[in-house]
C-alpha positions as CSV (number, residue, x, y, z in Angstrom):
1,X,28.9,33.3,-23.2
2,X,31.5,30.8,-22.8
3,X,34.7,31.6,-23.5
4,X,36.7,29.0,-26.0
5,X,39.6,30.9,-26.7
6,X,42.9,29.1,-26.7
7,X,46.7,29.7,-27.6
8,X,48.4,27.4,-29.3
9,X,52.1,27.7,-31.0
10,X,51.6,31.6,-30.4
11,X,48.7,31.9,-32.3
12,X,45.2,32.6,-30.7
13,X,42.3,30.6,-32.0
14,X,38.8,30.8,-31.3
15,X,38.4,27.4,-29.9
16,X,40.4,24.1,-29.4
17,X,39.3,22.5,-32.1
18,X,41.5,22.1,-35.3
19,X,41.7,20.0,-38.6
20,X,44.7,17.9,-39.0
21,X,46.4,17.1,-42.0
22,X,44.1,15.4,-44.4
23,X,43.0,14.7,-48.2
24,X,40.2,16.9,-46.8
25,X,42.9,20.0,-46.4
26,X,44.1,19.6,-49.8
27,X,41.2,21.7,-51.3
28,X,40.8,25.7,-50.6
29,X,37.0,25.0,-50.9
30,X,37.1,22.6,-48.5
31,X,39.4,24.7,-45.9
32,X,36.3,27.8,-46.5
33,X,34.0,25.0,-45.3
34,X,36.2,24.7,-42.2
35,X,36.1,28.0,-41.3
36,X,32.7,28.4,-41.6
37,X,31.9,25.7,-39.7
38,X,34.4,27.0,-37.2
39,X,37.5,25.2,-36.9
40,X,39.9,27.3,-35.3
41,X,42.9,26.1,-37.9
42,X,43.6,23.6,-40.4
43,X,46.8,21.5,-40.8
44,X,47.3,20.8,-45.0
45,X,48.5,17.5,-45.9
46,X,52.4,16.6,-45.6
47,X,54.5,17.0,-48.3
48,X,57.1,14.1,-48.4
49,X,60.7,14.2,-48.2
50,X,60.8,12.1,-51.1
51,X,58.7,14.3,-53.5
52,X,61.0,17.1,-52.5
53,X,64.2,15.2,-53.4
54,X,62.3,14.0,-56.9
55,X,61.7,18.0,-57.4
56,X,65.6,18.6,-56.4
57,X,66.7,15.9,-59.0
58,X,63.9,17.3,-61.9
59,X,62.1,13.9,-61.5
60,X,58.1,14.7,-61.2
61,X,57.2,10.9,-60.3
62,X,58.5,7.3,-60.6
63,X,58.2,5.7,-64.3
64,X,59.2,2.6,-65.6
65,X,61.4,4.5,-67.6
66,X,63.7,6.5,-65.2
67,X,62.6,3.6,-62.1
68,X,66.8,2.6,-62.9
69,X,68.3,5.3,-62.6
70,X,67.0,6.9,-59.1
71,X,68.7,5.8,-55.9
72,X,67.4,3.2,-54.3
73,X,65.1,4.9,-51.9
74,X,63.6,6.8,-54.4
75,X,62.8,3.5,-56.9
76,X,60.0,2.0,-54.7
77,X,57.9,5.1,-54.0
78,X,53.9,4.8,-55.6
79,X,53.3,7.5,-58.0
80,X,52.4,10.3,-56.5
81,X,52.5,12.8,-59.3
82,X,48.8,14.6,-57.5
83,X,49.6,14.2,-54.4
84,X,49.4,17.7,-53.0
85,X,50.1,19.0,-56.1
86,X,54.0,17.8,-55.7
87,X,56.3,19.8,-54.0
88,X,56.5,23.1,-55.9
89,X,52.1,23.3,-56.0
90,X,52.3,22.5,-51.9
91,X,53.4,26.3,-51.7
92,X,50.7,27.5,-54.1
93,X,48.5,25.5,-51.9
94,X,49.5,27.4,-49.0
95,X,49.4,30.8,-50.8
96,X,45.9,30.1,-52.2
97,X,44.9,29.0,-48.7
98,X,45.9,32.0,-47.1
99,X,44.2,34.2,-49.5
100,X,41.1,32.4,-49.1
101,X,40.5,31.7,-45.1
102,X,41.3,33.9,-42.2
103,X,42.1,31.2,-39.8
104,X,46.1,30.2,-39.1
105,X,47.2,27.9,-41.7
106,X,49.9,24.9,-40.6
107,X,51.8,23.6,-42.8
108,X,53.2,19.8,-42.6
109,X,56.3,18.3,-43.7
110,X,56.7,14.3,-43.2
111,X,59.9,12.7,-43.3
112,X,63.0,11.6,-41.3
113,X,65.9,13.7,-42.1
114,X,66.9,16.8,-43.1
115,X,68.0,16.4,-46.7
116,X,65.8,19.4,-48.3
117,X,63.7,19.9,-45.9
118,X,65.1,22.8,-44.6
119,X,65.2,24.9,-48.1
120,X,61.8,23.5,-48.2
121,X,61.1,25.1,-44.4
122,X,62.3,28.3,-45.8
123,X,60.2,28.2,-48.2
124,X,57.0,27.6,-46.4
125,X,57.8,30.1,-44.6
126,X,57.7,32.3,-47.5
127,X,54.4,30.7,-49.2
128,X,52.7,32.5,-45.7
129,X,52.0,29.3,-43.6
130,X,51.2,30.9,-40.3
131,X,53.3,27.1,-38.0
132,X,54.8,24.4,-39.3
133,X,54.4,20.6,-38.3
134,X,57.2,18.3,-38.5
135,X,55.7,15.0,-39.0
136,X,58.8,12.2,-38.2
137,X,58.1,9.2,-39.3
138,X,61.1,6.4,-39.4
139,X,60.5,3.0,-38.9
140,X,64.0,1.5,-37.2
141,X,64.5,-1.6,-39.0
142,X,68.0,-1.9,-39.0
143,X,69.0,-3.8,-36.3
144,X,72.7,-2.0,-35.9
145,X,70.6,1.2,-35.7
146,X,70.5,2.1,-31.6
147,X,67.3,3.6,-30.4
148,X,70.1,6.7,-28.6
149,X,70.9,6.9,-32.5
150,X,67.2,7.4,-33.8
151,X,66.3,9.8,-30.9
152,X,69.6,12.3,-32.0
153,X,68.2,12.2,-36.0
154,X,65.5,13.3,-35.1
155,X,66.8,16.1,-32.8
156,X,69.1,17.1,-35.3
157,X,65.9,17.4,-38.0
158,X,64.1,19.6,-35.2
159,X,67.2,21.4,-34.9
160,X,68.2,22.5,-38.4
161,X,64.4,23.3,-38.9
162,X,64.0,25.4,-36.1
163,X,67.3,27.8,-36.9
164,X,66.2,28.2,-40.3
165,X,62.6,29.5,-39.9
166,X,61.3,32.3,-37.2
167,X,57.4,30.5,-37.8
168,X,56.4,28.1,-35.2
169,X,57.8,24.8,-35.2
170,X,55.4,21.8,-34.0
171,X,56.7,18.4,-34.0
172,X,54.2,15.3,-34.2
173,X,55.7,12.2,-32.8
174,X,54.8,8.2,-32.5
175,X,54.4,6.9,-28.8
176,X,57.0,4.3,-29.6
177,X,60.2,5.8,-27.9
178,X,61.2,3.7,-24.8
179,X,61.7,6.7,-22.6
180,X,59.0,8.9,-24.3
181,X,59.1,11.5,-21.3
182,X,62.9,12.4,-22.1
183,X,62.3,12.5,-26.0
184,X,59.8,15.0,-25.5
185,X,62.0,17.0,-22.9
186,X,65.1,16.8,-25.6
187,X,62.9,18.5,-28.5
188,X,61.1,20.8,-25.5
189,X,64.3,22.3,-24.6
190,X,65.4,22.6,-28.3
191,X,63.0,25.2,-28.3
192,X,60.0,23.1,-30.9
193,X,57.1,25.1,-30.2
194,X,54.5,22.4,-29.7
195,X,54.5,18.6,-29.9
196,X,52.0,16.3,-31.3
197,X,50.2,13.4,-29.7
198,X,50.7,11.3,-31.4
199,X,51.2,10.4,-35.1
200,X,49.4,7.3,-36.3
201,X,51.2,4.8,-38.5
202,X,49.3,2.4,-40.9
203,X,50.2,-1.0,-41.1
204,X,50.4,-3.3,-44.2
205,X,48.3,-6.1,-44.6
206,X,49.1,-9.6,-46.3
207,X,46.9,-10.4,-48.7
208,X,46.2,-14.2,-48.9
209,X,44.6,-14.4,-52.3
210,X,47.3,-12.6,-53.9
211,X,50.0,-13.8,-51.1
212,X,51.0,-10.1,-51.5
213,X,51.4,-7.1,-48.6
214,X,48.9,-4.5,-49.4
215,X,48.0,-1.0,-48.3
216,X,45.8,-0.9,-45.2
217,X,43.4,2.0,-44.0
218,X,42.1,2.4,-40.7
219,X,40.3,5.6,-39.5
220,X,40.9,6.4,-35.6
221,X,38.3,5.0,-33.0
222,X,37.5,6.7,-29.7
223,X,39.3,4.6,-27.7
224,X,42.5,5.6,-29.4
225,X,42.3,9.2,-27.4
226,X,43.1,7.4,-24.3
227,X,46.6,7.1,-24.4
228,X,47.0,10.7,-25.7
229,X,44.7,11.8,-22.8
230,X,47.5,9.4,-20.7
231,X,50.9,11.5,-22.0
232,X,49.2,14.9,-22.1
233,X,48.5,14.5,-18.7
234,X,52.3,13.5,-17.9
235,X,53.8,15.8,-19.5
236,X,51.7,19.1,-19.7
237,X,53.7,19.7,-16.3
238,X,56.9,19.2,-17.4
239,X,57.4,20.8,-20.9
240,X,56.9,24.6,-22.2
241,X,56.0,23.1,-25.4
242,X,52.3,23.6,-26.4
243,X,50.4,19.9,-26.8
244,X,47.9,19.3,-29.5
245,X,46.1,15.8,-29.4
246,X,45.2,14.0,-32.8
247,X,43.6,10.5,-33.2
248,X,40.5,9.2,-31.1
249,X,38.4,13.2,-31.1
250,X,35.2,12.3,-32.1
251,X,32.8,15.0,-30.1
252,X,32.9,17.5,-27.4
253,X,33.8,15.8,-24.6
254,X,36.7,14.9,-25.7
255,X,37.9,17.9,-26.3
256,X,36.6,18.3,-22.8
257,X,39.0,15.8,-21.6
258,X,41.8,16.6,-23.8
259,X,42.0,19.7,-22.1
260,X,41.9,18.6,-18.7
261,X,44.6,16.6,-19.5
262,X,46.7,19.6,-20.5
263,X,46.6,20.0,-24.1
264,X,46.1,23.5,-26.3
265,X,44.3,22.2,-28.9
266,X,42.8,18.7,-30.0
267,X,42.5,18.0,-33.9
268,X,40.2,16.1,-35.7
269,X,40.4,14.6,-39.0
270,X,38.8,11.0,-39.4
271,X,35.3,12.1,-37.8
272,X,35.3,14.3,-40.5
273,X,35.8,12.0,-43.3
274,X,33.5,9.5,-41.6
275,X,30.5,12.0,-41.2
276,X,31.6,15.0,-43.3
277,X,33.3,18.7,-42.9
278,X,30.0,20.4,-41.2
279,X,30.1,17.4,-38.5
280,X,32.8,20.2,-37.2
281,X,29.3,22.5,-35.8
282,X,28.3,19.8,-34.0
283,X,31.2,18.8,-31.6
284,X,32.1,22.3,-31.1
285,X,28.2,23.0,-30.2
286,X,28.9,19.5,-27.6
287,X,31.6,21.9,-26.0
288,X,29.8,24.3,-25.7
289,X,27.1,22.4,-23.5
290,X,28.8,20.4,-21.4
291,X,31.1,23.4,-20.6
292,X,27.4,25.3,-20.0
293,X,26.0,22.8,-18.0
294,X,29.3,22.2,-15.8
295,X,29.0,26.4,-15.5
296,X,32.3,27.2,-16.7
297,X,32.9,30.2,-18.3
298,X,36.5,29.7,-20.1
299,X,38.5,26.7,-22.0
300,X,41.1,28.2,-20.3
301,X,39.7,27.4,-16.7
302,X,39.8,23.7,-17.9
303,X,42.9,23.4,-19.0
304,X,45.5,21.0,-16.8
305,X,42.9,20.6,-14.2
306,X,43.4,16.8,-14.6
307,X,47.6,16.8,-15.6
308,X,49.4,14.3,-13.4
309,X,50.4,16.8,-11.1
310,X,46.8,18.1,-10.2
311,X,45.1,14.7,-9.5
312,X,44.5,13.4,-6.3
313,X,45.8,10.1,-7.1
314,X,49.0,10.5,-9.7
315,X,50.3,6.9,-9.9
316,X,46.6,6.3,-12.1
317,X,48.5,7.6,-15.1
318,X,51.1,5.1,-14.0
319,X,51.3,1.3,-13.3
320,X,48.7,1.5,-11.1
321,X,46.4,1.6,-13.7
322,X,47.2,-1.4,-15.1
323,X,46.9,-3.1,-11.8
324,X,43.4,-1.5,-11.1
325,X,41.8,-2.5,-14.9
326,X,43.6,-6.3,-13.8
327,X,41.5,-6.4,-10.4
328,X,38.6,-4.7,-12.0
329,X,38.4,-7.6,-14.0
330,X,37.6,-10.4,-10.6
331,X,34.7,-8.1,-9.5
């Protein structure tokens, strides 16, 4: 039998797949579903910096009535009173889920500096999660804001996390750095534990009935998975850091690829709500074929066999791709 075994932030899972964060991970019924189905972990949904400095201020949402007298990054936020149960019911959430699967539990924090989050680190710790995944997301619209400026905040978040906890410390990132390679090398040698390709940012809409900007949704496609599959490849060679892939896994051969590539683990969240939690037997019985057919006998004999550094030809993670899909085009 094929072995599908995998280590990822010092934990050993059964397989490569895993759930990323999700309104699907908000509910311990749902997370027994995973199991069963045999995900190898789940990522629960982020709790958000800004719910944790509502808690810290004894706000439990935005009203009308106390909108005034919030600073002004606090006045604009929706209502998010059930989201995740707000910051003190995220750690029941993660108590509850312990008590109720065996499989590693990751907990997720999203924000873009350190204000509580570190308390709040602590904290999940505490509550049992088994890794923690720092999702940054900052959006640099300031135009005296330097990009060398946004790349130290957030190695300054990844460092006060990582001194304050003795969990695992994963760190999902956007692709939008312009020397991605060194960003990844700074938080790899500040000792993050894994990094994650890559985080997935929606994008308002302009409504032109209303002439207002509204809230846009837009579940990951498979051709998404492509530039992960690009960056895992570069960097699995260069970084100690463990690499998970999210956005664009949609069946068993791409985790096939994602591994080749050079990741530990690939996570899947939107095939899921498209085509529902058991969809999770069917892509991990995918693997298991192709890696049958191909006769190999381990994940781990996969693994990096198609990083940069392997290939035959290493500049076709590089310019020359471009160049080649260009030329492609005249034939």
């Amino acid at each position: 039998m094929t072995d599908l075994s995998t280590k990822y932030l010092g934990l050993m899972l059964k397989n490569p797949l895993i759930v990323s964060a999700s309104p699907l991970t908000a509910y311990v019924d749902n997370l027994q579903r995973m199991e069963i189905a045999g995900a190898a972990a789940v990522v629960l949904p982020s709790l958000f910096e800004e719910q944790i400095e509502l808690q810290g201020m004894g706000v439990a949402e935005v009203t009308p009535m106390n909108q005034q007298s919030l600073p002004d990054a606090l006045q604009h936020l929706p209502e998010m009173k059930g989201y995740n149960r707000g910051a003190n019911g995220y750690l029941a959430h993660i108590y509850q889920a312990k008590k109720a699967i065996s499989i590693p539990v990751i907990a997720s924090l999203n924000g873009y500096y350190s204000g509580g989050w570190v308390q709040y680190a602590r904290l999940i710790e505490a509550a049992g999660a088994d890794a923690l995944e720092l999702n940054i997301y900052y959006l640099a619209t300031k135009p005296n804001v330097s990009g060398q400026e946004i790349e130290e905040m957030y190695l300054h978040l990844v460092r006060d996390v990582k001194s304050a906890v003795r969990i695992p410390v994963a760190v999902k990132l956007s692709p939008y750095f312009s020397a991605f390679a060194h960003m990844a090398s700074q938080l790899d040698k500040l000792g993050a534990d894994g990094l994650v390709l890559f985080n997935r940012f929606y994008q308002p809409d302009i409504d032109l009935e209303t002439r207002e900007v509204v809230s846009s949704l837009d579940l990951s496609s498979q051709s998404e998975l492509r530039l992960r599959l690009r960056w895992a490849a570069i960097l699995s060679s260069h970084v100690k850091a463990d690499l998970a892939l999210t956005g664009g896994v949609e069946n068993g051969t791409d985790i096939v690829k994602g591994m080749m590539a050079g990741a530990k683990v690939t996570a899947v969240a939107s095939v899921l709500l498209k085509h529902g939690i058991e969809h999770i037997k069917q892509i991990l019985a995918e693997l298991e074929q192709w890696l049958g057919e191909n006769e190999e006998e381990s994940i781990a004999g996969i693994q990096g066999i198609m990083s940069q550094q392997r290939v035959s030809d290493p500049a076709a993670f590089e310019r020359a791709n471009y160049m080649n899909v260009l030329k492609s085009l005249e034939e």
